[in-house]
MARMI-656222 format. One record per residue (C-alpha): residue in three letters; residue number from 1; x negated, y negated, z negated. Coordinates in nm, 4 decimals. Layout:
N
[ala,NUM,[X,Y,Z]]
...
***
This chain:
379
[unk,1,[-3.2463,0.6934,1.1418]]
[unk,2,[-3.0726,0.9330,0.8518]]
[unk,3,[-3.2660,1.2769,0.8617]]
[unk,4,[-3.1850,1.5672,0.6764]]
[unk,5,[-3.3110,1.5586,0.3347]]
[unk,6,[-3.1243,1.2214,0.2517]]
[unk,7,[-2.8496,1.0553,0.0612]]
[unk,8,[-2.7799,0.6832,0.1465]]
[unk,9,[-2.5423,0.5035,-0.0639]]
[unk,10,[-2.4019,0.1779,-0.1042]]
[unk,11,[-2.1166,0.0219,-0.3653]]
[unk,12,[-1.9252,-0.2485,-0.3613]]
[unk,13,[-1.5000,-0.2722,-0.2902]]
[unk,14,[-1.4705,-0.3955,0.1536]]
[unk,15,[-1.4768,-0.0400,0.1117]]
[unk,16,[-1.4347,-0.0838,0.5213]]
[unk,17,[-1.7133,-0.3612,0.6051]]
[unk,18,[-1.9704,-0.1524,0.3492]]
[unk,19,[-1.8709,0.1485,0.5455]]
[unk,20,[-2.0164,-0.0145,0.9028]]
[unk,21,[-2.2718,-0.1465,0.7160]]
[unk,22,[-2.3814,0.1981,0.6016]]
[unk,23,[-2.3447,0.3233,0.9535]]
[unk,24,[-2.5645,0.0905,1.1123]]
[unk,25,[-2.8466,0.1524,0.8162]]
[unk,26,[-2.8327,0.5255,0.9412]]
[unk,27,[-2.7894,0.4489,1.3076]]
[unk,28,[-2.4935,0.6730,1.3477]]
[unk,29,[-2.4297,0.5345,1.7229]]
[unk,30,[-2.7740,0.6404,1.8289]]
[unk,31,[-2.7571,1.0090,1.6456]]
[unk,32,[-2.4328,1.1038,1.8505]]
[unk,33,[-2.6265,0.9212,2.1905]]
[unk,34,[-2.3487,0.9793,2.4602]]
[unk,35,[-2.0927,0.7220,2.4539]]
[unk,36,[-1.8659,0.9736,2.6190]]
[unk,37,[-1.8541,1.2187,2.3365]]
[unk,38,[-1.5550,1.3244,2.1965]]
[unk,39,[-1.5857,1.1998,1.8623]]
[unk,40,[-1.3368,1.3999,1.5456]]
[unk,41,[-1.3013,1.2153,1.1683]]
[unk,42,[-1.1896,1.4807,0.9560]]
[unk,43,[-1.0746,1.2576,0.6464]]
[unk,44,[-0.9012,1.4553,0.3216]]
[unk,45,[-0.5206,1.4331,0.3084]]
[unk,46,[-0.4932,1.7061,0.0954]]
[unk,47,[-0.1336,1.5390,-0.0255]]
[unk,48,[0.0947,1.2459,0.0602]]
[unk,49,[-0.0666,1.0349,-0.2275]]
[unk,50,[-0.2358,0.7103,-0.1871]]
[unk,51,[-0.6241,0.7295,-0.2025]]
[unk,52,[-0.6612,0.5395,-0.5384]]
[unk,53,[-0.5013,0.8027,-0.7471]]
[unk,54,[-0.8344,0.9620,-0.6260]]
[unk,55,[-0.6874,1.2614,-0.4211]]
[unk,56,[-0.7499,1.1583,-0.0526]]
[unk,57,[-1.0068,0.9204,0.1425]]
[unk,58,[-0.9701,0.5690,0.1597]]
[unk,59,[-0.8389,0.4649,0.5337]]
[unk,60,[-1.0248,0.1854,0.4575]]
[unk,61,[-1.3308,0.3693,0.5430]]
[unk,62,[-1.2272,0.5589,0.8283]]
[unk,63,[-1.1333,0.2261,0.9715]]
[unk,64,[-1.5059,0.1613,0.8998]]
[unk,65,[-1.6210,0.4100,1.1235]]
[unk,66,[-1.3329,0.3712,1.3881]]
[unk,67,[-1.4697,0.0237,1.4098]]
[unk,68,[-1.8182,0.0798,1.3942]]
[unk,69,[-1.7769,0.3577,1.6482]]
[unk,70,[-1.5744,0.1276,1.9174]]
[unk,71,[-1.7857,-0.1500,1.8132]]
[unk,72,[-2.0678,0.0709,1.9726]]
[unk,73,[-1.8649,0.1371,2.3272]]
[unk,74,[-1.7334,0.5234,2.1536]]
[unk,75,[-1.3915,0.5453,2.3093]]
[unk,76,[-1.3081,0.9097,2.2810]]
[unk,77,[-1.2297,0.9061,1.8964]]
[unk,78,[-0.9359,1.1203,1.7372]]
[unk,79,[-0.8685,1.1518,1.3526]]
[unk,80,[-0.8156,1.5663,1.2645]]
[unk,81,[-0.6410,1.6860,0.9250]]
[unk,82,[-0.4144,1.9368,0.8095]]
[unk,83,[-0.2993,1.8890,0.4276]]
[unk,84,[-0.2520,2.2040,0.2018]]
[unk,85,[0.0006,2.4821,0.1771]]
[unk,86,[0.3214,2.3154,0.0106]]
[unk,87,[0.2562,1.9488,0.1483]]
[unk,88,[0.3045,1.8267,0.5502]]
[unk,89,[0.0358,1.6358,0.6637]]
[unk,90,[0.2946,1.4219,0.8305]]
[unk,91,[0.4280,1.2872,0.5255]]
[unk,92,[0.0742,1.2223,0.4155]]
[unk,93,[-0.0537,1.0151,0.7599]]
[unk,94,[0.1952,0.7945,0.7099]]
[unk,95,[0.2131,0.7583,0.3207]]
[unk,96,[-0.2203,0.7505,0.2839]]
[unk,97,[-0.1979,0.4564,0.5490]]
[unk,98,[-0.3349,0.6680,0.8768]]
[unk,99,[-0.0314,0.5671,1.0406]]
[unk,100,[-0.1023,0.2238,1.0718]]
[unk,101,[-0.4507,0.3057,1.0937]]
[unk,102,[-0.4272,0.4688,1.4096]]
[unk,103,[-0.1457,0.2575,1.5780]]
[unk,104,[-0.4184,-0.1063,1.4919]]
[unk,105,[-0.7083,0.1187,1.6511]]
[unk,106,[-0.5105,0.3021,1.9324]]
[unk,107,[-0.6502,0.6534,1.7794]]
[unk,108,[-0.4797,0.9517,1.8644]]
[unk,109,[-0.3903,1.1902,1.5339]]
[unk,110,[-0.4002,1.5599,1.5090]]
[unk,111,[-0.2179,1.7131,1.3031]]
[unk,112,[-0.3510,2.0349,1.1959]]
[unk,113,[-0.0432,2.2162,1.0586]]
[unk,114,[0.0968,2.1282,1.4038]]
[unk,115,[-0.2331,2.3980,1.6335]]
[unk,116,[-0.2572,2.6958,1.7838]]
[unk,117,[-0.5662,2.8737,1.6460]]
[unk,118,[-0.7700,3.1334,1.7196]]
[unk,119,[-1.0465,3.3644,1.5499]]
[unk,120,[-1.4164,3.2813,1.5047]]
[unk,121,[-1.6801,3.4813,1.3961]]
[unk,122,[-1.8398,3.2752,1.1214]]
[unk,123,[-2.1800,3.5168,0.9893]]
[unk,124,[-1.9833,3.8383,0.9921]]
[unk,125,[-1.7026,3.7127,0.8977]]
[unk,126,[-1.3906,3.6567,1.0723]]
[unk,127,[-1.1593,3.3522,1.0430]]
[unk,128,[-0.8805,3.1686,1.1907]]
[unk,129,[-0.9564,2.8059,1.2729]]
[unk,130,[-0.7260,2.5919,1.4766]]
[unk,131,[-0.7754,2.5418,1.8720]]
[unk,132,[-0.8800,2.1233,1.8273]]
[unk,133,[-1.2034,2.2411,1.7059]]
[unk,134,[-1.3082,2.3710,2.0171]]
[unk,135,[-1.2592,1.9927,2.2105]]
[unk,136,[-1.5092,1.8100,1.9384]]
[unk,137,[-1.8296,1.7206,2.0426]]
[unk,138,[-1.9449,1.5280,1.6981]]
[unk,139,[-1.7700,1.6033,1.4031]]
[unk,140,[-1.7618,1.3079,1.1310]]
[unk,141,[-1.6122,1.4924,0.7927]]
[unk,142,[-1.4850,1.2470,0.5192]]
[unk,143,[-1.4478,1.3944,0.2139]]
[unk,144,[-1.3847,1.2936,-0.1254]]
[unk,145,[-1.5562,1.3590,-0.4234]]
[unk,146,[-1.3661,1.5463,-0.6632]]
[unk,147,[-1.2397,1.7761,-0.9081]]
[unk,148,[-1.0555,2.0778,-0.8464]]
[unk,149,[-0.8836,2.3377,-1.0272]]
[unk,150,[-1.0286,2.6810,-0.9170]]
[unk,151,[-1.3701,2.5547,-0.8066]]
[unk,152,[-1.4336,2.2890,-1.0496]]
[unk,153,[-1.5419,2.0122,-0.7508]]
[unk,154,[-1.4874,1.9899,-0.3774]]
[unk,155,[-1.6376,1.7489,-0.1446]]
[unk,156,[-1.8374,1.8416,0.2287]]
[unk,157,[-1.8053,2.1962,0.2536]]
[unk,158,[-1.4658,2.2770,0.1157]]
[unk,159,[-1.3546,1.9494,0.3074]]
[unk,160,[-1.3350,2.1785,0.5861]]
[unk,161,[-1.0626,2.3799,0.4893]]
[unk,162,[-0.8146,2.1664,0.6491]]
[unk,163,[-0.9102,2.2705,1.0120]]
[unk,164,[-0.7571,2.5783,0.9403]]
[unk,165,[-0.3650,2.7299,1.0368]]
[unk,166,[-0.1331,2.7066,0.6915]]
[unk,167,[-0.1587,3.1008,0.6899]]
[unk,168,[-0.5600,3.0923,0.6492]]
[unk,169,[-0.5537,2.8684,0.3967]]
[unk,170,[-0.3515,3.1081,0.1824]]
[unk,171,[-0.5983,3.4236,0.2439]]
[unk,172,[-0.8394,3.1854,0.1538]]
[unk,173,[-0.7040,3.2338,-0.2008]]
[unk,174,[-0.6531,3.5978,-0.1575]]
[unk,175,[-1.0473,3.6023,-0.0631]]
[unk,176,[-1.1425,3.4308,-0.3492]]
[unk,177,[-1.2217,3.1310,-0.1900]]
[unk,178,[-1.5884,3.0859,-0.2701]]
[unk,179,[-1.7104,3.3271,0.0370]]
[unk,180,[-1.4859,3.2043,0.3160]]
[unk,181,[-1.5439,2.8504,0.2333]]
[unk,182,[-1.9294,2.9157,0.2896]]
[unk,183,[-1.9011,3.1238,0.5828]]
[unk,184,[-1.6742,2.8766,0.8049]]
[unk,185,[-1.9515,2.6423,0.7772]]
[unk,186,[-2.0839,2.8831,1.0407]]
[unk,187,[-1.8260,2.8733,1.2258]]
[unk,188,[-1.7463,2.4556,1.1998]]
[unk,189,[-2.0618,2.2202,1.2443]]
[unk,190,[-2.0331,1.8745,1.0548]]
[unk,191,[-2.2341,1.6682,1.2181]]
[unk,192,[-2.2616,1.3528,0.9803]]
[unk,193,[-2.0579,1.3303,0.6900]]
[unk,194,[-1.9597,0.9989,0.4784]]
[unk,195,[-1.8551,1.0853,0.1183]]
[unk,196,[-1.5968,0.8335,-0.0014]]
[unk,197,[-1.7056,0.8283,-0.3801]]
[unk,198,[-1.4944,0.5509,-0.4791]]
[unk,199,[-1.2479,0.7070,-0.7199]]
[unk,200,[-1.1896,1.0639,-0.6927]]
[unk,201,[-1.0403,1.2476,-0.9814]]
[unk,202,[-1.2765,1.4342,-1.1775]]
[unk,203,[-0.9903,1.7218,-1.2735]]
[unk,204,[-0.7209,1.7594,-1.0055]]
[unk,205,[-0.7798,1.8181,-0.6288]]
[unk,206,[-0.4975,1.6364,-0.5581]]
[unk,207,[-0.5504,1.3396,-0.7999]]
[unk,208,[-0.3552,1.1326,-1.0490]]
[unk,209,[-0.6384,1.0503,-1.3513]]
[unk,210,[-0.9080,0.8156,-1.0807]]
[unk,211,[-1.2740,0.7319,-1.1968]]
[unk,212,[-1.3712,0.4421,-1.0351]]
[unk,213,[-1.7177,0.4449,-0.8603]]
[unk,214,[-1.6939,0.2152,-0.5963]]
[unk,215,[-1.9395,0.4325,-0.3635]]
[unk,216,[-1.9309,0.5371,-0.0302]]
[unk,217,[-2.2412,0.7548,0.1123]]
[unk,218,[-2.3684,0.9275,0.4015]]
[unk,219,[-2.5609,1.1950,0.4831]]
[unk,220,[-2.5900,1.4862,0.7580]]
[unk,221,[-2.6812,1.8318,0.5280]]
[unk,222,[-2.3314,1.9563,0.3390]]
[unk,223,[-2.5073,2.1669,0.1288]]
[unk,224,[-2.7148,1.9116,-0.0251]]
[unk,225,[-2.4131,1.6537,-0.0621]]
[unk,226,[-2.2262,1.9679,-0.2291]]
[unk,227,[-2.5228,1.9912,-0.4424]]
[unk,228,[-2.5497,1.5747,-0.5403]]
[unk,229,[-2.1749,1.5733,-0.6328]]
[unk,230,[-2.2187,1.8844,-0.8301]]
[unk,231,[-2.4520,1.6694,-1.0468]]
[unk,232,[-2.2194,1.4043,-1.0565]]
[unk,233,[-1.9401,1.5741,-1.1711]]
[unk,234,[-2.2183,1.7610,-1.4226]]
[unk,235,[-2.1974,2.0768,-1.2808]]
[unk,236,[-2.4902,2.3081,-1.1454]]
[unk,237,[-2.4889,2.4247,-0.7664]]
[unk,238,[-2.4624,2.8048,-0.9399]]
[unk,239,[-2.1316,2.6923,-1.1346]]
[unk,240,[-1.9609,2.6293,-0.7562]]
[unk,241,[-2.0910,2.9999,-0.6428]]
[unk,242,[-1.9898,2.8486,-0.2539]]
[unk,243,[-2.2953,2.6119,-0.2476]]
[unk,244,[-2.5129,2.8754,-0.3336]]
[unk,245,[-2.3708,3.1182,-0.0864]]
[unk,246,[-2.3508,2.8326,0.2178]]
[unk,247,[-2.7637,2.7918,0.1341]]
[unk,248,[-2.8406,3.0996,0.1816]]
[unk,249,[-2.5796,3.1751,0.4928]]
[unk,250,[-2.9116,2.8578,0.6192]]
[unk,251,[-2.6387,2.6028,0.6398]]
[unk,252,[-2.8305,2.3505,0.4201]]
[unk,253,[-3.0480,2.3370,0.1140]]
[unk,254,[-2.9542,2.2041,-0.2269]]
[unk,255,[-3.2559,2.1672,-0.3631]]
[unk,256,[-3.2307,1.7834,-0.5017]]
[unk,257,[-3.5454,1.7597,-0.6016]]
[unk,258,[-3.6565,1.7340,-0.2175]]
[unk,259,[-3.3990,1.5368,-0.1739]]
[unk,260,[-3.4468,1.1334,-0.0969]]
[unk,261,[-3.1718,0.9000,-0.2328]]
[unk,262,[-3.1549,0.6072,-0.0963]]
[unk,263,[-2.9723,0.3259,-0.2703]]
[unk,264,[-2.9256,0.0163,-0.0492]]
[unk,265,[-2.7671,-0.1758,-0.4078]]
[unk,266,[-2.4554,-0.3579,-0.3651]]
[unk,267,[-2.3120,-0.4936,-0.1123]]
[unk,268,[-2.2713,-0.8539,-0.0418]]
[unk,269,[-2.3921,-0.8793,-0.4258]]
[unk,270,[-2.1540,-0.6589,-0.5706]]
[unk,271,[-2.2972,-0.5953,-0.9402]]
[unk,272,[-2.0709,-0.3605,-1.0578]]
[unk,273,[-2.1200,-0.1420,-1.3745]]
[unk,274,[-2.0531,0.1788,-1.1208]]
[unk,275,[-2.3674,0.1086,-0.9742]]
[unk,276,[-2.5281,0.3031,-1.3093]]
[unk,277,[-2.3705,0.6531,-1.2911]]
[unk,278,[-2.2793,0.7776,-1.5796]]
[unk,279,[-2.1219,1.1030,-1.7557]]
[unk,280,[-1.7437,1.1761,-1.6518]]
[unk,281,[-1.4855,1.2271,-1.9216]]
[unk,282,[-1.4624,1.5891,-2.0544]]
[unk,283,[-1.2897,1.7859,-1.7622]]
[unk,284,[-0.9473,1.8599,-1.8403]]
[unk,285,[-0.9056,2.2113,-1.6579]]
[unk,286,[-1.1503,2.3694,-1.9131]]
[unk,287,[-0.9025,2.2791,-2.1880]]
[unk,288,[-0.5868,2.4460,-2.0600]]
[unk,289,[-0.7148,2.6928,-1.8394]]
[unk,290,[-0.7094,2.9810,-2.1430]]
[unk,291,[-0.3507,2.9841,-2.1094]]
[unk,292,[-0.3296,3.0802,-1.8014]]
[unk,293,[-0.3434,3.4552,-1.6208]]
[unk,294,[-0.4697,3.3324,-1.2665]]
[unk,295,[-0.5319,3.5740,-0.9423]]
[unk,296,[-0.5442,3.4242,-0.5670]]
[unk,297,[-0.3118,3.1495,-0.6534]]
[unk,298,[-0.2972,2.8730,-0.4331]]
[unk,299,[-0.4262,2.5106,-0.4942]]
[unk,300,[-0.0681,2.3384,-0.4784]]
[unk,301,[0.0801,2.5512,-0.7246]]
[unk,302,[-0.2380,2.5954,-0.9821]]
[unk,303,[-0.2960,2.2244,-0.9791]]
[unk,304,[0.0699,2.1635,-1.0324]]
[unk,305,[0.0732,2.4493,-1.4051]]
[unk,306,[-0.2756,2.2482,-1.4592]]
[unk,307,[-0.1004,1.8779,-1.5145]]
[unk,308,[0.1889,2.0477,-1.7199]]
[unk,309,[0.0264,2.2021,-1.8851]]
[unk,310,[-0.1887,1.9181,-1.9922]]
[unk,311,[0.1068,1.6845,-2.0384]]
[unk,312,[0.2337,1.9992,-2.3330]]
[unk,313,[-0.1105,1.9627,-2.4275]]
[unk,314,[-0.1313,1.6322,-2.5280]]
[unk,315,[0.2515,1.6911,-2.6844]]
[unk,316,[0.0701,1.9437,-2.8751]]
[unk,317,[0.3264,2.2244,-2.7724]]
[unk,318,[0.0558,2.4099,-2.5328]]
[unk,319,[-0.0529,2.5961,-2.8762]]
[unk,320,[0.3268,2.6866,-2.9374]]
[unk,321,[0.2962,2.9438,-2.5829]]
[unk,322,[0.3201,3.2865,-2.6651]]
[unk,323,[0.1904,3.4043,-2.3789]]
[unk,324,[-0.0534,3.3485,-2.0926]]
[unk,325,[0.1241,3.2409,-1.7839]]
[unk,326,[0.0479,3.4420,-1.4860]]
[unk,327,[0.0116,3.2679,-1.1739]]
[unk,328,[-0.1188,3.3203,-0.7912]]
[unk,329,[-0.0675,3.5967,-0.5121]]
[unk,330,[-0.2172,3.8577,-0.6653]]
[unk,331,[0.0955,3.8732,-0.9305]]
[unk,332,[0.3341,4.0195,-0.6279]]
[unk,333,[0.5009,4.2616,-0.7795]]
[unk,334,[0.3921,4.2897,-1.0668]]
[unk,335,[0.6140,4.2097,-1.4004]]
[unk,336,[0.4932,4.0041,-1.7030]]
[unk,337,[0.6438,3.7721,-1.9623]]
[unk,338,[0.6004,3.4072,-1.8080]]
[unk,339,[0.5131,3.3257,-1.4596]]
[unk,340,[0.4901,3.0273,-1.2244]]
[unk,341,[0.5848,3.0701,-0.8691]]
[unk,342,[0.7937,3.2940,-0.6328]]
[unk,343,[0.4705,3.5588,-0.6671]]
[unk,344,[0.5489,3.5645,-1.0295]]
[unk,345,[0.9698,3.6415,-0.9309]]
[unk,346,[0.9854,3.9888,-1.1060]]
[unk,347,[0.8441,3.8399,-1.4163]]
[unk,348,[1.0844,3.8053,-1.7809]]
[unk,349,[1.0739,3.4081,-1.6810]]
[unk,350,[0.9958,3.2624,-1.3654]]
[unk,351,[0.9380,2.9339,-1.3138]]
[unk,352,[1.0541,2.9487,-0.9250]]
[unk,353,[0.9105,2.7500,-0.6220]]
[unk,354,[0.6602,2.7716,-0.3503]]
[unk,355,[0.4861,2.5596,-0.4695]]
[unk,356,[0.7358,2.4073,-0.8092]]
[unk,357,[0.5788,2.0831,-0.8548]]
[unk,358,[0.4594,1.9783,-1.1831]]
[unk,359,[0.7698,1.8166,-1.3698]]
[unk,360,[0.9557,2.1414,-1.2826]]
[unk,361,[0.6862,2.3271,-1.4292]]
[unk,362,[0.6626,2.0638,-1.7181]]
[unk,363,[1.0417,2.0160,-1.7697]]
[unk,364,[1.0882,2.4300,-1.7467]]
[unk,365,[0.7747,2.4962,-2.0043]]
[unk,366,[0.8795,2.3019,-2.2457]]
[unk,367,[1.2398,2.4591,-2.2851]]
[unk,368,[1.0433,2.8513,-2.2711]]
[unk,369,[0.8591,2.6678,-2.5945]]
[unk,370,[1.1782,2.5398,-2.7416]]
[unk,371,[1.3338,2.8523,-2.7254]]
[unk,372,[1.0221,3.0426,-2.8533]]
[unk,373,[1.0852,2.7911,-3.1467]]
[unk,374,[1.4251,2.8483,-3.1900]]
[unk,375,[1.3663,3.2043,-3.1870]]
[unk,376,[1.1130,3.1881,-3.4725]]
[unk,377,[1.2948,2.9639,-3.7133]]
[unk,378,[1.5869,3.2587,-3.7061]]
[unk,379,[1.3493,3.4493,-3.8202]]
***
């Protein structure tokens, strides 16, 4: 049986048959014991956007572990998600395939956007989570591995985030993020988490630029897995300050170098270069983020500046700005040149929206620039 201090993976693409073949290797069926439990997936369906552009979890491998699970006489199996701020998770259960998912298995969805909630006292400090979390019994969290654009990777413990009411997830952002994400691990027990690592996107939470891995793990401490993908992604535990502060809250450990990998190869002899990890592609955050003037913005919108701002990049018209672009809540009411988002509406220019997705941003950049240009040649 899987104990706490290790990491089983296995590659290969029946991304669902590799799945149950993982969860009999770690005898899932006997660590949750009673058959009668009431069994939560929490998979990520952070946006309506199929699972190879590397955003959200393959429902190939949730229906690994729905089958495993009623395979092994489990009956009492839901699948829990709420997507972020900006996006209905609704539009992504039926777009990311969970629709169909759930009608083949006959397992009931929650929507998480849809709860009640109510306040928990996770190590001091308080937070809204909603009411479903109170009726699991043995909580199986799904996350991706992946980028993201305020705290450079997200996998286990941020995963949780979408058990929370739309309204938390914003103060979230006003908290900085970092803290309450390590605290609700207090107040939320994962009890055994598979990590789809088959082609999350190394830059943008919500992906769109895929690196194929073809890897699906499983493993019971967060912390560590936080800590594994960090190195993955080539990042230190102290660069994603909510590892760090989740350890020492006692949630889990991320000391790797107690940690036992275990690689059980490919499966039914997949040989796969992804087997040998290798370095990711230069992140693409780090080489736009100077132009922007961020405080408690919100995922949806920061993401959505990030890939226009990218796209001007590579047009080599990000250099032509003029000014930082100020972004996020903490830009209410306050003026400023250039800002994206209805917190940025007393700015000069205001690129409006709640979240403005990307090609508005893009499309709405790029004539600021022209004018800048225009300006500069009446000179």
């Amino acid at each position: 049986m899987i104990s706490k201090n290790q990491i089983w993976k296995i590659y290969g693409t029946a991304f669902k048959d590799m799945t149950k073949e993982l969860l009999a290797k770690t005898e899932l069926a006997d660590l949750i014991g009673d058959r009668k439990a009431r069994v939560a997936i929490k998979p990520n369906l952070v946006v309506a956007s199929p699972a190879e552009f590397g955003g959200t979890t393959h429902p190939e491998v949730v229906a690994g572990i729905v089958e495993y699970l009623q395979e092994n006489q489990f009956e009492n199996i839901t699948i829990v998600e709420g997507s972020w701020v900006g996006d209905r998770t609704s539009d992504a259960y039926k777009y990311c395939g969970y629709k169909e998912l759930c009608e083949k298995y006959d397992v009931p969805f929650v929507d998480g956007q849809k709860q009640r909630w109510h306040e928990v006292n996770c190590a001091g400090m308080k937070l809204n989570v909603i009411d479903y979390v109170d009726k699991i019994d043995f909580l199986i969290n799904v996350p991706v591995i992946k980028g993201h654009c305020q705290t450079k990777m997200t996998c286990a413990l941020k995963n949780l985030k979408g058990l929370l009411p739309n309204t938390e997830k914003s103060r979230f952002h006003r908290m900085g993020l970092h803290k309450p994400i390590a605290h609700l691990q207090a107040g939320i027990h994962q009890d055994f988490i598979v990590i789809d690592h088959i082609c999350g996107d190394y830059d943008f939470e919500e992906g769109g630029n895929p690196v194929v891995r073809n890897c699906v793990m499983a493993a019971l401490d967060p912390v560590l897995v936080d800590s594994y993908a960090c190195s993955l992604l080539q990042y230190t535990p102290d660069e994603v300050p909510y590892v760090r502060m989740a350890e020492k809250l006692g949630i889990g450990t991320a000391d790797l170098d107690s940690a036992q990998i275990i690689d059980l190869g490919g499966f039914r002899g997949y040989a796969g270069k992804e087997m040998q990890e290798d370095y990711p592609r230069k992140h693409k955050l780090l080489e736009v983020s100077y132009a922007v003037d961020e405080v408690d913005s919100c995922s949806a919108c920061y993401a959505s500046l990030v890939g226009a701002l990218w796209r001007l990049k590579e047009e080599g018209l990000l250099e032509m700005l003029d000014t930082p672009i100020g972004i996020g809540q903490g830009m209410q009411g306050k003026t400023g040149k250039l800002g994206v988002g209805k917190c940025t509406k007393d700015f000069d220019v205001c690129i409006m929206g709640c979240p403005p997705d990307e090609e508005k941003i893009y499309q709405e950049l790029r004539a600021y620039i022209g004018r800048d240009k225009t300006a500069a040649s009446d000179k």
